[in-house]
C-alpha positions in Angstrom: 0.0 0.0 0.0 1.1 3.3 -1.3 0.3 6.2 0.9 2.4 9.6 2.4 1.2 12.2 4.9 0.4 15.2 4.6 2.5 17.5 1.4 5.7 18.5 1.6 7.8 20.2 4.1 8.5 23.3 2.0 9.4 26.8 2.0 7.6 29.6 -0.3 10.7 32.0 0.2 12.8 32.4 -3.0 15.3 35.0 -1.7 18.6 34.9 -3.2 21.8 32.8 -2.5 24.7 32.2 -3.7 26.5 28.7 -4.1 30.1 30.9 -4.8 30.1 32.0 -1.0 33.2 34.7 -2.3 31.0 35.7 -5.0 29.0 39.1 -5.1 25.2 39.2 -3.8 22.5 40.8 -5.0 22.9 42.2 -1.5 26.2 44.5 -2.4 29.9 43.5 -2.5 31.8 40.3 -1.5 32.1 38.0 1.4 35.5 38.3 3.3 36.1 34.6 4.3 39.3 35.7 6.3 37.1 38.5 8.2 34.5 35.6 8.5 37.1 33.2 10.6 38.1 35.9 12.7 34.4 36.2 13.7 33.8 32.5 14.3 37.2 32.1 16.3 35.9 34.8 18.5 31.8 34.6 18.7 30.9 30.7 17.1 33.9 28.7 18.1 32.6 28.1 21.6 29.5 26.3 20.7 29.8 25.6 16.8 33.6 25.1 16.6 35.9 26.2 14.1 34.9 23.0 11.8 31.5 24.0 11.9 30.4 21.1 14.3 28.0 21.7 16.6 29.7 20.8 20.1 26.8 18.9 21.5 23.4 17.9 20.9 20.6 19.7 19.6 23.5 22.8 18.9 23.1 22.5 15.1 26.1 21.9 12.3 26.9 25.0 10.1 30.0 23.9 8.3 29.0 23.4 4.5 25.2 25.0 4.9 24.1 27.6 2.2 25.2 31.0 3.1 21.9 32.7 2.8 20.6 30.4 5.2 23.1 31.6 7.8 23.0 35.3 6.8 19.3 34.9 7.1 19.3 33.3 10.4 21.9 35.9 11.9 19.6 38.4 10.9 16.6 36.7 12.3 18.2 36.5 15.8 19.4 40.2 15.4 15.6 41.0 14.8 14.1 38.9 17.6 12.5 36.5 14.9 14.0 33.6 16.4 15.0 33.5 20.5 17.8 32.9 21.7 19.5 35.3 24.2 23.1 34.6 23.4 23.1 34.8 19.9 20.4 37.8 19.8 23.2 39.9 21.4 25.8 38.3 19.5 24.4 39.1 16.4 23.2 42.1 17.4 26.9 43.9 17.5 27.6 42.4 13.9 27.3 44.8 10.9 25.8 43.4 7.8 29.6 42.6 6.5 29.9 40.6 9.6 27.0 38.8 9.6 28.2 38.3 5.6 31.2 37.5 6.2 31.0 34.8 9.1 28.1 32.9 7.2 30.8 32.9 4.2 33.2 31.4 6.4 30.8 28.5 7.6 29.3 28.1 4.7 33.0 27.3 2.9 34.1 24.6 5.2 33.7 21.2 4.0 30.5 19.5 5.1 30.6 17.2 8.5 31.5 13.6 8.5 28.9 11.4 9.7 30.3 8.4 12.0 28.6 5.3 10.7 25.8 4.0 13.1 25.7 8.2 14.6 22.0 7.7 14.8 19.4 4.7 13.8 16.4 5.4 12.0 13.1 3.6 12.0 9.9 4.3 10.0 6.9 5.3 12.7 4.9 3.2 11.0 6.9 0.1 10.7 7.2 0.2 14.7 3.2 0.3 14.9 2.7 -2.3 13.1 4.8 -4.2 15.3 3.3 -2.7 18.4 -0.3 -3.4 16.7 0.5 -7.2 17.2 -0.5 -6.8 20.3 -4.1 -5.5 19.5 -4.6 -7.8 16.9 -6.6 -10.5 19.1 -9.7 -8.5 19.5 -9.6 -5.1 17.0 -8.3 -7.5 14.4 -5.0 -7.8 12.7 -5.7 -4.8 10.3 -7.6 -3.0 12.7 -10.9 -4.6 11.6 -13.0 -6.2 14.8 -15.1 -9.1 14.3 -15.5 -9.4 18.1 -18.9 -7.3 18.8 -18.5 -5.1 21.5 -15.2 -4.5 20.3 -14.2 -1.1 18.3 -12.1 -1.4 14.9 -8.8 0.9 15.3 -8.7 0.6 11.0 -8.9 4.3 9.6 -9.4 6.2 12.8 -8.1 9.2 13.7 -4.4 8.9 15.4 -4.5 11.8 17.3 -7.8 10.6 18.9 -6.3 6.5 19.7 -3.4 8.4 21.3 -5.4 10.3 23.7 -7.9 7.1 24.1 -5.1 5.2 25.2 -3.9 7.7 27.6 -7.3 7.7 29.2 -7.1 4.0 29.7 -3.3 4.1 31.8 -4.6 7.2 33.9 -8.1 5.5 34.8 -10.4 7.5 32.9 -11.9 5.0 31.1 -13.1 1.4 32.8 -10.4 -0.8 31.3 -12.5 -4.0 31.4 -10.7 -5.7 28.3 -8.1 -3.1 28.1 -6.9 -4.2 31.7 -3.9 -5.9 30.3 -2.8 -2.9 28.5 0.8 -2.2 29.2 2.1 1.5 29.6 4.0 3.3 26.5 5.5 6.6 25.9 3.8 9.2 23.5 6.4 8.0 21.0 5.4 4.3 20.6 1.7 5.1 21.1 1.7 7.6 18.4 3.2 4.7 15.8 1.1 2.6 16.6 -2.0 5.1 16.0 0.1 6.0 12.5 -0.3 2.2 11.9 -4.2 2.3 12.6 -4.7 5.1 11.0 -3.2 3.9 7.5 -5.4 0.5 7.7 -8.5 0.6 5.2 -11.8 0.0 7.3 -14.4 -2.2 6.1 -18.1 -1.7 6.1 -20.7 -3.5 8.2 -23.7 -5.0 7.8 -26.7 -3.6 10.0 -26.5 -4.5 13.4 -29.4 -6.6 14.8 -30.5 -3.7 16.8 -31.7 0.1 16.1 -32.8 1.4 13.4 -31.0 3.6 11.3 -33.6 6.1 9.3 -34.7 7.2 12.7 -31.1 7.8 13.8 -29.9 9.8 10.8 -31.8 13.0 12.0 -30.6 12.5 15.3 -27.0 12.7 14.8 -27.2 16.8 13.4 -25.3 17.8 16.6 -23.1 14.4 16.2 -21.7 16.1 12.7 -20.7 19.2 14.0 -17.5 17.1 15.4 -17.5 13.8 14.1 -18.1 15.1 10.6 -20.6 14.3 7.9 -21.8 10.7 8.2 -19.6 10.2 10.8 -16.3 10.3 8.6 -14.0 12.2 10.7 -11.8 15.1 9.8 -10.3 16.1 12.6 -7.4 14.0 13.7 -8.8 14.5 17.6 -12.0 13.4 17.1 -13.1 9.9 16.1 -14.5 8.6 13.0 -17.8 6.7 13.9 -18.6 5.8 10.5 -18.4 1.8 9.7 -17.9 1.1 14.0 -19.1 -1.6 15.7 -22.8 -1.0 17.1 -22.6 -2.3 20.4 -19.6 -0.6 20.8 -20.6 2.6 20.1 -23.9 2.3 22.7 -21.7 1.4 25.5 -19.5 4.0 24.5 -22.2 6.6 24.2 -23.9 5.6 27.5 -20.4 5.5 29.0 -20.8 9.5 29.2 -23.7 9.0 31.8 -21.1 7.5 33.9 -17.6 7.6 33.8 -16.5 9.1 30.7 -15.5 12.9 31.1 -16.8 15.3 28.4 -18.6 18.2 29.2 -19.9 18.5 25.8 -20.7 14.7 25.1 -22.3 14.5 28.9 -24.7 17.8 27.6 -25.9 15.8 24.7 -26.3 12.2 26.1 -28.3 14.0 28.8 -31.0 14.1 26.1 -31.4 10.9 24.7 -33.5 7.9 25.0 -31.7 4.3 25.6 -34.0 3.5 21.9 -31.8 6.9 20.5 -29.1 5.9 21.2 -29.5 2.4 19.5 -30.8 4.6 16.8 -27.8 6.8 16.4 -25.4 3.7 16.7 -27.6 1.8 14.1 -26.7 4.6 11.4 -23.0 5.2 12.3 -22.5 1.2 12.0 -24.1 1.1 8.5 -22.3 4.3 7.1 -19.4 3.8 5.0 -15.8 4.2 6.6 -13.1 6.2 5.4 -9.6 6.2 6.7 -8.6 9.4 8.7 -6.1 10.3 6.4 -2.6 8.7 4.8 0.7 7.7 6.2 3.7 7.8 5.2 4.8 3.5 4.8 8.5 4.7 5.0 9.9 8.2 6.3 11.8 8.2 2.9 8.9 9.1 0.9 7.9 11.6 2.9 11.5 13.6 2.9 11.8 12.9 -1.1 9.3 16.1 -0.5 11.0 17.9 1.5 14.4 17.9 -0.5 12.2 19.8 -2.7 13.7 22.6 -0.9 16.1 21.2 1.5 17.9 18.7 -0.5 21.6 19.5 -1.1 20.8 19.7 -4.8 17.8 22.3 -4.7 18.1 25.4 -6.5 20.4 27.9 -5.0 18.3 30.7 -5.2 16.4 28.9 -2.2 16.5 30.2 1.4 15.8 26.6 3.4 18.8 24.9 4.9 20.2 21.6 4.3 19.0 19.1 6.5 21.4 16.2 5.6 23.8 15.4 8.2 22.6 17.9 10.8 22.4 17.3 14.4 19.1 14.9 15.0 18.5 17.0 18.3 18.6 20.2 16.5 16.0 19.6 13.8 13.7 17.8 15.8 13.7 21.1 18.0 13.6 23.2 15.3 10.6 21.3 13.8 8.9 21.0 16.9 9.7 25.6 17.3 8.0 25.5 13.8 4.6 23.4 14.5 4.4 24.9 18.0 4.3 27.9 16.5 7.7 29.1 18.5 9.7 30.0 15.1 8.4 32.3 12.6 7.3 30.7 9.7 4.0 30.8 8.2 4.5 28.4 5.5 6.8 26.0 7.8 4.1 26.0 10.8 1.0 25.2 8.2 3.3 22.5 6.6 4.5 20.9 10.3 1.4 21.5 12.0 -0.1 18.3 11.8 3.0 16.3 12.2 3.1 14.3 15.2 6.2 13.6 17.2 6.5 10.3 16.4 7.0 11.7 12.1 9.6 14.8 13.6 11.7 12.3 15.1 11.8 9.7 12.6 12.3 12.8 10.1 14.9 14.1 11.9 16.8 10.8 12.7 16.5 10.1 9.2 18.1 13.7 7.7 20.4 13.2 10.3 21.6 9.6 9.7 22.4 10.9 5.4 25.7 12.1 4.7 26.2 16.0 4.5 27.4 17.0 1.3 
């Protein structure tokens, strides 16, 4: 199966760079590389070296990267774009030939070695699907129940079977079945909702129970979150479209009790035991659509990205190489950009709906290719 997440990681900014880092800009005259050194050996060298490397984790690798990018950045930080204390004041007593000139000097060095075995790298969704063995007894190896009672995970939405799960190890849902449900970190339960996510659900037949005409009008205020016939398009809330019955009327009535939802509990409050089997009848019979696609290997999804980032992309682009930089570093710097913490429109509506489960296994990948 064939899929990818979300488009590209890409950047709309075509300002001009140059390849030639002692050649003239469009910005004025030419890069001192000698000036440049001094600079580093007095201001950089602490925390980026004189090689370029970043001294420690998450400090990022400058040898090699375009020049534009630096100058860019330097000027960023001199502007309180990006935050950083140090380097705000740092490159705030830098003329525009220093900040030239020391991203000249960086940017001339020859590009970072990578060590072989620096950093592994795993596809998110190849670790859910081997987490999903797990589930596979009663929501089916693809995500599919037979068991009724039981909800299918196939197609739902990950963000929501993250949160579900979390509910279940703090004791906010009745585990019941689930009480043999071992704790995870936000990492592995996020790859294994990638995994869920990416499965194709299958349609029901009518459940024995309820009847659906009756519970089509019923479910206007259902649609308002759980979308159109129940398909889902918010990766928070769940798809009910194509769900077990009896699942979904033990579920519902679960908001009487001991599920927490000051919205749901408003609504439940309202309906009829028969409504309910109404409402459950028509979400079971509807037809099921996965939440959205995902990427089978982290490969595909940074082919898009080197769109813009790839050592090979046109020069006249702003965006920095990612190849060989410090795993630390961009999975901060993604995180800054999704979060909303860097300044970026295009970069935040690209990353926004990137787990951390695709940032790491982006950034371990970039970070495990050689830097050229």
């Amino acid at each position: 199966m064939k899929i990818s997440y979300l488009s590209a990681f890409a950047l709309s900014l075509t300002l001009m760079a140059c390849t030639d880092t002692n050649a003239p800009t469009a910005k004025g005259p030419v890069a001192d590389i000698a000036a440049g050194k001094v600079i580093a050996e007095r201001d950089c060298k602490a925390c980026h070296g004189l090689n370029g490397k970043g001294i420690a984790p998450a400090i990022p690798n400058l040898a090699a990267q375009r020049a534009h990018y630096l100058y860019n950045s330097l000027k960023e930080y001199k502007n309180g774009q990006r935050s950083h204390a140090a380097l705000k004041n740092m490159a705030t007593n830098m003329s525009e030939a220093d900040l030239r000139n020391v991203a000249a000097y960086f940017a001339g060095l020859p590009p970072i070695a990578n060590t072989a075995g620096d950093v592994k790298h795993s596809s998110p969704y190849e670790q859910g699907k081997v987490a999903a063995a797990a589930c596979a007894q009663c929501h089916g190896e693809d995500g599919n129940s037979k068991t009724p009672g039981t909800p299918s995970l196939a197609g739902q939405q990950p963000h929501y079977l993250v949160a579900a799960i979390q509910e279940y190890h703090q004791g906010d849902r009745a585990k019941g079945a689930m009480s043999n449900l071992r704790e995870a970190d936000k990492l592995e339960l996020e790859s294994l909702a990638l995994y869920f996510a990416a499965q194709k659900p299958v349609k029901r037949a009518a459940p024995s129970f309820g009847d659906p005409v009756a519970g089509e009008p019923t479910t206007a205020l259902c649609g308002g979150c759980h979308g159109a016939k129940g398909v889902s398009a918010d990766a928070a809330t769940p798809s009910l479209a194509g769900q077990d019955a009896e699942y979904l009327v033990k579920a519902t009535k679960a908001y009487r009790t001991t599920r927490k939802n000051w919205g749901m509990q408003r609504y439940i409050s309202g309906l009829s035991d028969k409504d309910i089997d109404n409402i459950a009848a028509y979400y079971a019979t509807q037809e099921p659509k996965a939440a959205d696609e995902v990427p089978t290997s982290t490969q595909e999804l940074a082919a898009k990205c080197d769109r813009c980032h790839d050592q090979d992309a046109s020069p006249t682009m702003a965006a920095p190489k990612m190849r060989g930089q410090d795993k630390d570093y961009l999975v901060m710097s993604l995180r800054a950009y999704r979060d909303g913490k860097r300044d970026s429109s295009t970069m935040h509506t690209m990353s926004f709906p990137y787990s951390n489960a695709i940032i790491e296994s982006l950034a371990s990948w970039y970070a495990s290719q050689p830097a050229k």
